[in-house]
N, C-alpha and C positions, 0 to 999 in steps of 0.2 A: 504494500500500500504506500502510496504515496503519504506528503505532510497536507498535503490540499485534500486526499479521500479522507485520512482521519479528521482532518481541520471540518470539511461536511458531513462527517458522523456521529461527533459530538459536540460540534459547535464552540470550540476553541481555535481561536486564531493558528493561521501558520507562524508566525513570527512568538508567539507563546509556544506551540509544541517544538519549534526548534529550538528553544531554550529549555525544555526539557529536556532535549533529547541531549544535547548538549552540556548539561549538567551546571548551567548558568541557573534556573529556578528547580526550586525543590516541587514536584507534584503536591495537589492536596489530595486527603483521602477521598473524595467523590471522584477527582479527575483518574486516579488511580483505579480505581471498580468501572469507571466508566471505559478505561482503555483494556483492563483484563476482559471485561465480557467481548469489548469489539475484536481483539484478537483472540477469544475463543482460547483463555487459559486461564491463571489463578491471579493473584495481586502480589502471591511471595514467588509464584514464578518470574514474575518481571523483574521482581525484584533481585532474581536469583539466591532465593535463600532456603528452598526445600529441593532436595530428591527425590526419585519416581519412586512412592510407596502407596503401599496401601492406607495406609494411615499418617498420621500428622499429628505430633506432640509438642507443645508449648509450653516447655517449665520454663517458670522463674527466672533459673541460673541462668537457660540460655538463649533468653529472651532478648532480640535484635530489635532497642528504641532508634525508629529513625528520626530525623528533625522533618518539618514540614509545616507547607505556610498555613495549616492551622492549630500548631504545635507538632508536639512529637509523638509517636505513633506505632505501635505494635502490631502486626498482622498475625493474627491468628488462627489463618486459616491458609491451605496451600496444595491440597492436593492437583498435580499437575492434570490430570484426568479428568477428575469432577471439579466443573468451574460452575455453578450453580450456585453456589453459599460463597461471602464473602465477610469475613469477622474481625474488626482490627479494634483493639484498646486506643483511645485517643486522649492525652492530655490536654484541652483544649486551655492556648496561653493567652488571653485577652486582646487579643489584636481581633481588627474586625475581619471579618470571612463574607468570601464573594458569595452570594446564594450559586444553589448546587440546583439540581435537577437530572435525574438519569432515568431509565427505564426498566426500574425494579420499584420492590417494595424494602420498607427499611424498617428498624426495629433501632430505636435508640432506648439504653438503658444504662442509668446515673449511676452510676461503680462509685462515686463519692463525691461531694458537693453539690454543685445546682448549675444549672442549665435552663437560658430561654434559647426553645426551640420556635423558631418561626415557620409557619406551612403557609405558604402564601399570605393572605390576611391575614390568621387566624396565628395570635402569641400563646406559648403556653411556656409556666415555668417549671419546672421537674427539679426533686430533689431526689437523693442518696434514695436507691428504690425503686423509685418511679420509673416508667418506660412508656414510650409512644411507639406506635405501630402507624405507619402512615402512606401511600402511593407518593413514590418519589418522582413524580413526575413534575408533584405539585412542587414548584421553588421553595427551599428553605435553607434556611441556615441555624446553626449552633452558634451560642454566647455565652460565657462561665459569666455565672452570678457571684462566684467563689472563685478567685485564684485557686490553680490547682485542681479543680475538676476534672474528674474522670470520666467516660462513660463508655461505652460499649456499643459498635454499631455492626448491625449486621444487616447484609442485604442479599436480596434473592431474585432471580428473573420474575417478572407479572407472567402470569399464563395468556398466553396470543390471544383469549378471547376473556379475557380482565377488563373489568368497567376503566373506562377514559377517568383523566382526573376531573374533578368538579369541585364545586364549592364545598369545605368542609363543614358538616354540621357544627350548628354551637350547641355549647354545653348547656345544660338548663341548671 
């Protein structure tokens, strides 16, 4: 693929993916899930940090934090085969973050401190706990409430015939 076919499949500039590619910007964690699914692998594949197994283990000890411009970032997920499930721990560090948008569903859940999550209109804030399930189609973004927040984001392909994004209901 060309930087012009990726640049019109996830709607990132060429002159941004050739500074990824280049190693001038750090990827965020959406642009990163957004390029594993387009090329049909994992996100620790890209990153070359798992081997062809069956399985995939994430201790602790040998846990690879990367930097990235929404903080620093753990993946923990990586099977080279199965590219379905996509799992990274994120410290999210106070700077502000571009809204994201992909073609899965996501699960964000607060590992520690607090989090406004934005889904298009609709703010919600999440603490130590708490989790949102939401169609990433819809623009959002992450903002620590708490220096130091943690949280947990997983994401997974919509099914080909998965409702369109729409307005989210409000809470009552």
């Amino acid at each position: 693929m060309t930087l012009q076919d990726v640049s019109d499949s996830i709607g990132l500039s060429v002159t941004h993916l050739s500074r990824l590619e280049s190693g001038k910007r750090q990827p965020s964690v959406g642009i990163l899930m957004q390029l594993a699914r387009l090329y049909g692998t994992s996100v620790g594949t890209l990153l070359g940090e798992h081997a062809g197994t069956r399985h995939h283990v994430t201790t602790t000890a040998e846990r690879v934090s990367r930097p990235g411009p929404d903080g620093p970032f753990t993946v923990l997920t990586g099977l080279p085969e199965v590219q379905g499930l996509h799992a990274v721990e994120l410290t999210i560090d106070g700077t502000e973050h571009r809204p994201s948008s992909h073609e899965d569903e996501e699960i964000v859940y607060v590992l520690s401190g607090a989090v406004r999550v934005s889904l298009g209109e609709e703010v919600l804030e999440l603490r130590t706990g708490d989790a949102v399930h939401f169609d990433a189609r819809v623009e959002h973004t992450l903002t620590d409430l708490e220096p130091g927040t943690r949280v947990l984001i997983v994401c997974a392909p919509l099914q080909a015939n998965g409702p369109r994004p729409h307005a989210l209901p409000q809470r009552s």
